[in-house]
N, C-alpha and C positions, 0 to 999 in steps of 0.2 A: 504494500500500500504506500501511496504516495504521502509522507507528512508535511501539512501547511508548516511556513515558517514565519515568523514576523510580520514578513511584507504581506504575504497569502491572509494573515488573517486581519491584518490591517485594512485590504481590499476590503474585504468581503464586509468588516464591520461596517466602514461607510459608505459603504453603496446599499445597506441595509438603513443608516440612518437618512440617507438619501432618498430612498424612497419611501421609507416612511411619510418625509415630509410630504413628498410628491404626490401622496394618497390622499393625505389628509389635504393638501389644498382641493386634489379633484371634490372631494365628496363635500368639502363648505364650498362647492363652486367657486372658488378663486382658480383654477385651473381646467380650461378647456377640453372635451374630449379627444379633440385632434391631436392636441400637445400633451395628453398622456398618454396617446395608444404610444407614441412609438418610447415613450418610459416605460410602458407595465411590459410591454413586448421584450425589451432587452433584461427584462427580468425573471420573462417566464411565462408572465400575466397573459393569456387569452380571455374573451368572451367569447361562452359558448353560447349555446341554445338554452339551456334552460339556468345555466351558474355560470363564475366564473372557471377556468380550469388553471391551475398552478402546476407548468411543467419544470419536476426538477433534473437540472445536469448530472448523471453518473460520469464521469468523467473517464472516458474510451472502458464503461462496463462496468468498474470495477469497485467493491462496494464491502465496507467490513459488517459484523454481526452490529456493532453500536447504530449504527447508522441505518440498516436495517432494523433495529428496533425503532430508532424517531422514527421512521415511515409509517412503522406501527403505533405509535403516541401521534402522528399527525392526523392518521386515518381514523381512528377514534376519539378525537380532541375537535379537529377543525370537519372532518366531512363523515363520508357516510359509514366507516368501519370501513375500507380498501381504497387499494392504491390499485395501479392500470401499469405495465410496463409497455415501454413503446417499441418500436423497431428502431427505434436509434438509441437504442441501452438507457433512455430516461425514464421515471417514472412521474405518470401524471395523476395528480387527483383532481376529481372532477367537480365536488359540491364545497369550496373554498367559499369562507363569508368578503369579500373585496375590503372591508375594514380589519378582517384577521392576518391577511397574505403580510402586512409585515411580519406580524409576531412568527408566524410560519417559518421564513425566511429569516428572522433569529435565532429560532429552534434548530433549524438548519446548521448552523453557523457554529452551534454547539460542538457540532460532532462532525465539521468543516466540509460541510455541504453548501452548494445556492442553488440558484436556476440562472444564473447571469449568462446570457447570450444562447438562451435555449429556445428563444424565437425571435424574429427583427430581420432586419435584413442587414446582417450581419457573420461572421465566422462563427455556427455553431457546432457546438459538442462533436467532439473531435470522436469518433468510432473507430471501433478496434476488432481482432481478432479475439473472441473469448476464451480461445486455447494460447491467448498471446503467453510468454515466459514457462509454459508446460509444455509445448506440443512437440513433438517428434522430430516433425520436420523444421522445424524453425530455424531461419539464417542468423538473423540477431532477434533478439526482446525488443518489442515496439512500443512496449508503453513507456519506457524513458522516450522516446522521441513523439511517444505521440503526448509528454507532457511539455513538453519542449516548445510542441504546436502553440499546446491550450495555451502558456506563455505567454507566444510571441502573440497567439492573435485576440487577446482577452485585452477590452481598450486600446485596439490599435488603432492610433489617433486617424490613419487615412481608412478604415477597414471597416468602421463604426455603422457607418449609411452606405452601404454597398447597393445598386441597380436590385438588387433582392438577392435572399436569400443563401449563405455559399456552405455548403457540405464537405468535407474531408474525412477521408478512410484508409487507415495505414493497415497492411497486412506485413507480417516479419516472416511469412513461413512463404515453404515451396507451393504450399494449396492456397486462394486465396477465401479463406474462410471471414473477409470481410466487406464482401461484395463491393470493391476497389473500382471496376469499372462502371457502375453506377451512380458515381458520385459528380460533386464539381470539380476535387482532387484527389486522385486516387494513388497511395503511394504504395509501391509493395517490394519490397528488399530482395536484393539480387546481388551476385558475385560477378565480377568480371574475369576475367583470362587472365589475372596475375594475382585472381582468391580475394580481391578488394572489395570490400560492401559498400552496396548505394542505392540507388531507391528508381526503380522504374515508374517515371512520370508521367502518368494518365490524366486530363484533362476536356473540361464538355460532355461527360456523364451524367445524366440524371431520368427519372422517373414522369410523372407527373400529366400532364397536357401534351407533349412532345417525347416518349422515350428515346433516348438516344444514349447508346454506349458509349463509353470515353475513346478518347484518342491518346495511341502515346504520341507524351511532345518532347520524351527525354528517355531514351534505354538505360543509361544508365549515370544518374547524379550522382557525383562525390556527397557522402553524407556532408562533409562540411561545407557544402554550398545548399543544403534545403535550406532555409531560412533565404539567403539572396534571392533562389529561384524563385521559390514562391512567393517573395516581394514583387518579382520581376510581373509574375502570373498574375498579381491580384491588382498592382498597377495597371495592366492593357485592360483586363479588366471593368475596372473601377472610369477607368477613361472615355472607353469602346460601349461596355453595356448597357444596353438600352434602359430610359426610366420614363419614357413617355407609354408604355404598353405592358402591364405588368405580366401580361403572356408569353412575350416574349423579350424576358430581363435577365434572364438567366443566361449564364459561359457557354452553355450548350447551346443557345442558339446564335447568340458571338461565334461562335465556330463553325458552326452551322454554314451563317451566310456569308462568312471571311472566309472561309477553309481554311486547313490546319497547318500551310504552309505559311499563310500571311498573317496568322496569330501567332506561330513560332519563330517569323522574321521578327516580329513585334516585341515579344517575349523576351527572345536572346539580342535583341538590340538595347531592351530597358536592361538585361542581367550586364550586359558589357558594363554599366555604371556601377553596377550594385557589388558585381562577383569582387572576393576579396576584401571586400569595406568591412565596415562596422558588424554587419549581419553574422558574418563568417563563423562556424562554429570550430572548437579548437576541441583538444582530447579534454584538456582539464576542465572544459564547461561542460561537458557530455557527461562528465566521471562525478563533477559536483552534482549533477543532477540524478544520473544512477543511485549518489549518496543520502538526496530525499526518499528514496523509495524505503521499507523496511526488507529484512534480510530472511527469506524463509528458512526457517533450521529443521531440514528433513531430516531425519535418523536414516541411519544404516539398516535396512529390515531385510529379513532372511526371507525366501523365496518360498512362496504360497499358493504353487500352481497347482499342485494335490488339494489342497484343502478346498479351495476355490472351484476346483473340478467336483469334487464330492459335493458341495453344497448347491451346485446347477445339477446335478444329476437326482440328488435327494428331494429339491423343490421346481420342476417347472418352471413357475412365475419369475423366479429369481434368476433363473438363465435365462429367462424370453428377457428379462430389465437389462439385465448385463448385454445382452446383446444389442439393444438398443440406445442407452442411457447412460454406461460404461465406456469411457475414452481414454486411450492411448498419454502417458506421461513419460515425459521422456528421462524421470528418475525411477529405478529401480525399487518398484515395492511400493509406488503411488499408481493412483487412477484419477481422474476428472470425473464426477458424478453430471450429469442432467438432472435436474430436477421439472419434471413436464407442468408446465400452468395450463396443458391442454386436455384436464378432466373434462370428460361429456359431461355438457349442463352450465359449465359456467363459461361467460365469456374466455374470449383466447386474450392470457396477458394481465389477465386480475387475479389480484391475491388478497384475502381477508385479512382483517389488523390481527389477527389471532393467527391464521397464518405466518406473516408476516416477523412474528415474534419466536412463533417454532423454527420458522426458517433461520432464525438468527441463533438460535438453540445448537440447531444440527451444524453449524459452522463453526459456533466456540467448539463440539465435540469430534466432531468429524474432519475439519478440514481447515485446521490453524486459523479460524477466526474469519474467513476470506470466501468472497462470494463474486461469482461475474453474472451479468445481464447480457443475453444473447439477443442479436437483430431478429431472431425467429419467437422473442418475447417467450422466453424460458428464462431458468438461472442454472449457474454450474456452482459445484461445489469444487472446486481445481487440484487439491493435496488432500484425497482419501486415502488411508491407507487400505490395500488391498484386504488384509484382514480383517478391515471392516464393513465390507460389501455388505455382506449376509446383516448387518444389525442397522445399518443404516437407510436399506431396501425395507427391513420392517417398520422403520420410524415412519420415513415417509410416506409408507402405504398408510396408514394409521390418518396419515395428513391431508391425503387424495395429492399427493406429489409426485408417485411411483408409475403415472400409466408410462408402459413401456414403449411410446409412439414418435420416440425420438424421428423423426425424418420418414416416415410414414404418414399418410392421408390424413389422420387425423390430428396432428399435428398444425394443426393451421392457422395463419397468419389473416392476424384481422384488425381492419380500425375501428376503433368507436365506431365508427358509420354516425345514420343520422338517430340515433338513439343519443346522441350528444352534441356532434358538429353542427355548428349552425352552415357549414359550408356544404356538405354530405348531399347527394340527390338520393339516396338509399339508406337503408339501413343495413349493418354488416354482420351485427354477431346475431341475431336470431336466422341470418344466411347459414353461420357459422355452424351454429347449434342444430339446425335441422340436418346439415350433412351431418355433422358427429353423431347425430340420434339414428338417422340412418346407418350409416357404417359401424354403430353400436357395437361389432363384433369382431373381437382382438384378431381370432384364427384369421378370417378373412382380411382384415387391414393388412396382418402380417404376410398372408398368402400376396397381396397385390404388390409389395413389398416398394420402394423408396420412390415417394410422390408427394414431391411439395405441392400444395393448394394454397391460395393468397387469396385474398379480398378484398377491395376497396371501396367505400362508397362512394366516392367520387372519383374525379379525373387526378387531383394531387398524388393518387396513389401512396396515403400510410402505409396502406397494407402488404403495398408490392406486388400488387397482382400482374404486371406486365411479365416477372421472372418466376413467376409461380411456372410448374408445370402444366396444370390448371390455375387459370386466373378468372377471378368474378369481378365484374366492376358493373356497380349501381350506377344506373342512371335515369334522368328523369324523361317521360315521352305523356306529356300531356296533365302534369304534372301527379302521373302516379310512377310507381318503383318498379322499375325493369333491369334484367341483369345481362349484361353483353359478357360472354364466354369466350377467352382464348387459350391458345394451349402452345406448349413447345418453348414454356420459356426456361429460363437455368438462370444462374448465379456460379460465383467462384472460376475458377480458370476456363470453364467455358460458357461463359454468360453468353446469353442471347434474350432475344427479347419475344415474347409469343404473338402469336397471330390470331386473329376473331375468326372464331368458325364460321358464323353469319350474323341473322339477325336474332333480335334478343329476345330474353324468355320473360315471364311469367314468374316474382317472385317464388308461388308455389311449386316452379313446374323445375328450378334448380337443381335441387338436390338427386329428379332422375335424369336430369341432362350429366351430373356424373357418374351417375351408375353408369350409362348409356355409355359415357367415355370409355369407363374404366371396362364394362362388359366384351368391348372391341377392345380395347390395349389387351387382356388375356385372350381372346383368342387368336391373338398375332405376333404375343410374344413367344420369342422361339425358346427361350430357358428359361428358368428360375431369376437370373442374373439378369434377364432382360430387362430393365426398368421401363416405364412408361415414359419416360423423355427420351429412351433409344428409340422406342419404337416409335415414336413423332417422328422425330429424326430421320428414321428408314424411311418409313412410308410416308410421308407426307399429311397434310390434314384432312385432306379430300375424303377418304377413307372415315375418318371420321364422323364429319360434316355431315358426307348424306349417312350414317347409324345413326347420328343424333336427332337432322330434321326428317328421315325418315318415317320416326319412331314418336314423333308429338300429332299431338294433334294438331292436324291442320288449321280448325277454327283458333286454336292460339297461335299458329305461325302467322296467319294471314293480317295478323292486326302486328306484327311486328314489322319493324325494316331494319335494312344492314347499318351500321354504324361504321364510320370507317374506325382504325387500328391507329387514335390520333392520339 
């Protein structure tokens, strides 16, 4: 864990009495709404639909049992009894009183938390790999540099009012387990021809109204030039992006309509000033900041492949979890625990304040106090020891934490929808819930075996539905709730973005538009290993398309029409 120091909690105290004041004049109307959205915005503060919603910074996921508990004292203090975790490793609460959000953000503060720059249009929350400093394959540890980011770009005085929006995602390993090309800067560590590390520079990625995969505009950056580079990026930027059209404000479509040769002449013509200056990162800035982080003290543990084998063989459940839920660590005699927030019946991504407090239970016991937040709105428990699978599989079951659907169908990624959003044309998670009540059954999820599904209810894409394998995305046609279906999308080293089968369904008629998928991916896959994003792949969607509109009724096809894949 990273520890604040002086200056970190000096930040954070007066930007806390800051806005205090800033609240208290909106609410005796001495301060305008205009002139506080874009204050509660870089603090967090949205209005929703029916409350305010206070989004707090995990900073790139990573989160102790104390802290986790305030979540727990906030969610039963200020809102309804639960928190919401998002796809970008933050958690949000949604019934915040707008006269409490300072004290909240006090509370926070306690246990060196904010929400600072968790929405605006500005550098937020810098995302990570949740296997970052355990995983296998990993070149170097990304969370020293991806605190290096939050740093450089937290109050960067040119970076503050940015054209909208900017996103950043550092992956350290060979896999990129932090969906790097669909960001605004996607960085992912790499070795050159003489074993040097540096950072492969992806740029113009994002979600939303326009998907568009990043470009790289750097194979490979000396570490001690990120910080000039990406001065360099956020300058043309800042210059170039549009702010008359809030559609299209964002780097992706800067790139878009410049192309990636004449923002990379741009680019490396701003870094010629920069490369070498002031920015420049050296070893002993790198190693003093490795020195904020704390030092895991793993033990020497003797090898527990019998015992581990005996206890999958004695219980079932407990090898179907292991198989799914159990991760690769790259110290001998640890594992990375999942812990799934994707029980049938509750939303995907909420955790009760009672929850929320056991979960910080199994952390002090389980896993040196240390918790991460995944983009698929789960949590890991990172340093288990192997010997204690078997008792930590029983806590959690106890807790409804244990379903074994790590990266399986029901697993799914979902936003509030409009059960919250005032932005939302749909609603998501009773989308959510009718598929999981559907699919209700382990044998067969597991038999269909690794199939992301995403949901979005609108075009912003929280939920990520363009890189789901299946994607749902709500929308509005008259103004009632229709769902436009695509499929064939991915993440991680081979991201792609999916494509709309046709036109769109029938809230109720959803849940068998995937069976109807999933009925055709099994009778075309040709192994076990086949997953259903191979077999997109193979065969195309067409195959699909007509199984799906074959198989509705017509009277509900006829009143839909195509949407395009925008």
């Amino acid at each position: 864990m990273y520890r604040y120091d002086e200056i970190d909690e000096r930040i954070v105290s007066e930007r806390i009495d800051q806005f205090r004041d800033q609240t208290t004049r909106f609410l005796s109307g001495k301060l305008s709404e205009d002139d506080f959205k874009p204050l509660r915005l870089q603090n967090g503060l949205y209005v929703q639909k029916h409350a305010p919603m206070l989004r707090v910074a995990i900073p790139y996921g990573l989160v102790n049992s104390s802290q986790m508990r305030m979540f727990a004292h906030i969610a039963k203090v200020y809102d309804r009894g639960y928190g919401h975790f998002s796809t970008r490793q933050n958690i949000q609460f949604n019934w915040p009183r707008l006269a409490q959000v300072p004290d909240i953000l006090a509370d926070l503060a306690r246990v060196q938390m904010h929400g600072i720059q968790t929405s605006g249009n500005c550098i937020r929350n810098i995302t990570c790999d949740h296997l970052a400093g355990i995983a296998t394959d990993e070149i170097v540890n990304p969370l020293v540099w991806c605190e290096i980011l939050r740093q450089w770009s937290t109050f960067h005085p040119e970076f503050a009012f940015l054209p909208r929006k900017f996103k950043i995602a550092v992956s350290g390993s060979e896999q990129d387990r932090a969906a790097t090309l669909l960001h605004d800067i996607g960085l992912q560590a790499v070795r050159n021809d003489q074993g040097d590390v540096g950072f492969r520079v992806a740029i113009g990625g994002g979600l939303g109204r326009t998907p568009i995969l990043g470009q790289v505009i750097n194979e490979f950056l000396p570490w001690s030039d990120l910080l000039t580079f990406l001065d360099a990026v956020l300058r043309v930027y800042n210059r170039y992006g549009r702010r008359d059209n809030i559609y299209k404000a964002r780097i992706k479509i800067l790139v878009k309509e410049k192309t990636l040769p004449q923002i990379s002449k741009e680019v490396h013509a701003e870094w010629a000033a920069l490369k070498g200056g002031q920015g420049t990162l050296t070893r002993e800035m790198v190693d003093a900041m490795a020195a904020r982080f704390t030092v895991t003290a793993y033990r020497s543990l003797a090898d527990v492949n019998e015992l581990l084998e005996a206890q999958r063989k004695a219980q079932p459940g407990f090898a179907r979890w292991c198989e799914r839920n159990v991760h690769a660590h790259k110290v001998a005699g640890y594992a990375a625990v999942s812990l799934s927030l994707k029980r049938s019946g509750v939303p995907p991504g909420d955790v009760s304040a009672e929850q929320l407090e056991a979960i910080a239970d199994l952390a002090d016991r389980y896993s040196l106090s240390e918790l991460r937040v995944t983009h698929e709105q789960n949590l890991i428990l990172p340093d288990v020891e192997q010997s204690q699978l078997a008792l930590l599989w029983q806590e959690a079951k106890q807790l409804g934490l244990a379903t074994p659907n790590i990266g399986l169908l029901t697993n799914i990624i979902a936003c509030p929808g409009g059960d919250f959003c005032s932005l939302a044309n749909a609603v998501s998670i009773p989308v959510a819930m009718a598929i999981e009540e559907r699919f209700d059954r382990l044998d067969y999820v597991h038999d269909i075996g690794e199939l992301d599904l995403n949901i979005s209810g609108c075009m912003n894409s929280c939920g990520h539905h363009h890189i789901g394998h299946i994607g749902i995305l709500g929308v509005d046609k008259a103004g009632e709730e229709w769902y436009q279906i695509s499929i064939g999308g991915d993440q991680g080293n081979r991201a792609a973005l999916g494509k709309v089968i046709g036109p769109s369904f029938a809230r109720h008629d959803v849940p068998e538009v995937v069976e109807k998928l999933i009925d055709l991916y099994l009778t075309k896959r040709e192994s076990q290993e086949d997953r259903f994003i191979d077999v997109v792949q193979r065969v195309g969607i067409e195959p699909f398309k007509k199984h799906v509109y074959g198989n509705v009724d017509k009277k509900q096809t006829n009143h839909t029409r195509p949407l395009a894949n925008a």
